[in-house]
C-alpha positions in Angstrom: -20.3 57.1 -16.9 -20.0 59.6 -14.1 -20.5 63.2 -14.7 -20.1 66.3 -12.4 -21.5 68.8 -14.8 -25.2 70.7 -14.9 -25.9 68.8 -18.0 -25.0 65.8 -20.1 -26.1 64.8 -23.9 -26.5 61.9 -24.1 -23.7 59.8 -26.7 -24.3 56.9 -28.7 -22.1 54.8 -26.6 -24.1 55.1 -24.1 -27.4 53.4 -25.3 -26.8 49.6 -25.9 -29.2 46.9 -26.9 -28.8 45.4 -23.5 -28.9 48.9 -21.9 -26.0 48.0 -20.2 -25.1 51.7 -19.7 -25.3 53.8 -16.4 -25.3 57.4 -16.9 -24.6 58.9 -13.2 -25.2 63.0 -13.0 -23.5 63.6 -10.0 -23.9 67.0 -9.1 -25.5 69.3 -5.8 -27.3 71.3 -7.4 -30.3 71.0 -10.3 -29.3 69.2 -13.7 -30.2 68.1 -16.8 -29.7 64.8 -18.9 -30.3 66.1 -22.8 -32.0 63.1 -25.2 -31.2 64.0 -29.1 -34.0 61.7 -30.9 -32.8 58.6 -32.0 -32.9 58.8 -35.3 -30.1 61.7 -34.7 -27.6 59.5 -32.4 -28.2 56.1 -35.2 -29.5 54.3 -32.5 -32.5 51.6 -33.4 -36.1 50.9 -31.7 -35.0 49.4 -28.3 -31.9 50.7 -27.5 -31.8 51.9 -24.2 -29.7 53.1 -21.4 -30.2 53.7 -17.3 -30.0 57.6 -15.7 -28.8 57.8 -12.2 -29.3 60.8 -10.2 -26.3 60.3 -8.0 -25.7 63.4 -6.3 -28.4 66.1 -4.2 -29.1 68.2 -7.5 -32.4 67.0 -9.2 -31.8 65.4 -12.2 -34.6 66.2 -15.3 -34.6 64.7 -18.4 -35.1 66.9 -21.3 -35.4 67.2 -24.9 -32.1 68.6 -27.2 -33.1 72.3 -27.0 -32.2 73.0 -30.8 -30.1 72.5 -33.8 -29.1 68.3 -34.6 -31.2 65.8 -32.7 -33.7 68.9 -31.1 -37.6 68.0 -31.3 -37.4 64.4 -29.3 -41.0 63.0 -27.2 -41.1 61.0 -24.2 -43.7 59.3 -22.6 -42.9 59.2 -18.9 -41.5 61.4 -16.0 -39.1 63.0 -16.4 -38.1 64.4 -13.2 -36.3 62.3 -10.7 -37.7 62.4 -7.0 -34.0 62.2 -4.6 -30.4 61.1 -5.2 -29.7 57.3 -6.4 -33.3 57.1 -8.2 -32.8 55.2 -11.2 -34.9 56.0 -14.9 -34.1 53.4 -17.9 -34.6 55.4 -20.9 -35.6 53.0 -23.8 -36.1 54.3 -28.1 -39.8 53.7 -28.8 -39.4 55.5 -32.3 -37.1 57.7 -34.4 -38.3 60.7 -32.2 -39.2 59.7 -28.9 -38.0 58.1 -25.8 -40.2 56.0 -23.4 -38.6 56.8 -19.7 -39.4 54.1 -17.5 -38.6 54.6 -13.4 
């Protein structure tokens, strides 16, 4: 799933037991990839998905900033270093992400 856009929330679709999702931020300048926990998108332990930054804009991953799904963890980076760097973002809990990449 391509996006041009300065952000993206993640969607349920998008994490798969197989992580079998790409999620391509394709934008020039800075952007942000928003992780609700997982608890809040019904997704279990293990579910995962892959975050491409695609385009010259620095991709960050980031915690919903409030209301439904806010509050998620991660243990990882979360900032991507240049355009077509790969993360795999994988549900260690039912509030945090483990970002690998």
């Amino acid at each position: 799933n391509k996006y041009g856009t300065s952000s993206h929330t993640l969607l349920l679709a998008e994490l798969t037991p197989e992580g079998s999702v790409i999620v391509q931020m394709d934008y020039a300048t800075a952007n942000t990839v928003y992780c609700p926990t997982p608890t809040s998108l019904g997704v279990t332990i293990g579910d995962s998905c892959y975050v491409q930054q695609f385009g010259a804009g620095v991709t960050t991953l980031a915690a919903v900033p409030s209301g439904i799904g806010s509050g998620a963890t991660f243990t990882g980076d979360l900032v991507f270093t240049g355009a077509n760097k790969v993360k795999c973002i994988i549900a260690d809990s039912s509030t945090s992400w483990l970002v690998v990449g």
